[in-house]
C-alpha positions in Angstrom: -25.2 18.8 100.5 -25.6 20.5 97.2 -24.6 24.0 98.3 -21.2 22.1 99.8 -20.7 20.4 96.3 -20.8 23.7 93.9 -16.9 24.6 94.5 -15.9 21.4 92.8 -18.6 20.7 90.2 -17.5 24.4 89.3 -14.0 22.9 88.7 -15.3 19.5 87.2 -17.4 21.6 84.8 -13.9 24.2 84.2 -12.0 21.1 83.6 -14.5 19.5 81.2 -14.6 22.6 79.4 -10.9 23.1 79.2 -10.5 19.4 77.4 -13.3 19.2 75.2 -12.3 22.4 74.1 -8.8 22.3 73.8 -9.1 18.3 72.1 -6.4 18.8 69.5 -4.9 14.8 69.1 -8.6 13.5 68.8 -10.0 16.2 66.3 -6.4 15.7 64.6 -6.6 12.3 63.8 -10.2 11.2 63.2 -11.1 14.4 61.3 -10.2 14.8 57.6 -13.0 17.4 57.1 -11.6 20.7 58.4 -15.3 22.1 58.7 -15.4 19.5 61.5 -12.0 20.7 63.2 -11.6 22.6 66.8 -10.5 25.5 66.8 -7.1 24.3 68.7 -6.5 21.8 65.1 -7.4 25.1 63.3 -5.3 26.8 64.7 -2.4 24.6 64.5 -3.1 24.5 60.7 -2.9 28.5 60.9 0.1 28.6 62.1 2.0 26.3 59.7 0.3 28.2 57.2 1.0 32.0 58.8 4.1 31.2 60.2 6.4 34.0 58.8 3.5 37.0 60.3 3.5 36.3 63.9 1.4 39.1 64.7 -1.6 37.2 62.7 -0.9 34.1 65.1 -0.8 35.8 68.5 -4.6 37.6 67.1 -5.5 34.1 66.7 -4.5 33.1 70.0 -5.8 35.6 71.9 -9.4 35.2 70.1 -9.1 31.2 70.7 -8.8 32.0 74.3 -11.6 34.0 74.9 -14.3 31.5 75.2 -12.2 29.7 78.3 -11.9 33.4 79.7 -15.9 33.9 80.0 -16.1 30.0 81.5 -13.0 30.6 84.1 -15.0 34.2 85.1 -18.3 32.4 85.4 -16.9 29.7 87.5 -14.4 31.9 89.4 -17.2 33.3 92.0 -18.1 29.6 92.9 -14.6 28.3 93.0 -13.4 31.2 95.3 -16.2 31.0 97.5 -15.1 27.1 98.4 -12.4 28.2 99.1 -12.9 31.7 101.4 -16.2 30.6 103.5 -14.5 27.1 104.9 -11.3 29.2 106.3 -14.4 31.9 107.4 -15.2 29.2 109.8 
């Protein structure tokens, strides 16, 4: 039942990612330390701080986004194959 089970611990795993990753209100309140930040608080930080040069912010953006990018790619081939080999059927 394992091989039937990949398509959606593929998006489990995605969605895990996506909110540890992206936990802004957590790493917002409890940490004071900003060497102990995510990158989403660190960013929100940059761009209160960058605000008038928006080409800074949208370089920031882009390279935040990355890491969700190579996860989303990795998971993409498991995801789509739940999806394509039941309707194959």
């Amino acid at each position: 039942t394992l091989p039937l089970c990949m398509p959606i611990l593929a998006v489990i795993a995605l969605g895990a990612f996506v909110a540890s990753y992206g936990s802004f209100m957590w790493a917002f309140l409890v940490c004071q330390d900003s060497k102990m930040w995510t990158l989403m608080v660190w960013l929100y930080q940059f761009q209160a701080q960058y605000a008038s040069q928006p080409h800074l912010i949208m370089a920031a953006i882009v390279l935040t986004s990355i890491p969700t990018l190579i996860v989303f790619v990795f998971c993409q081939k498991i995801i789509l194959r739940g999806i394509v080999i039941p309707s194959m059927k």
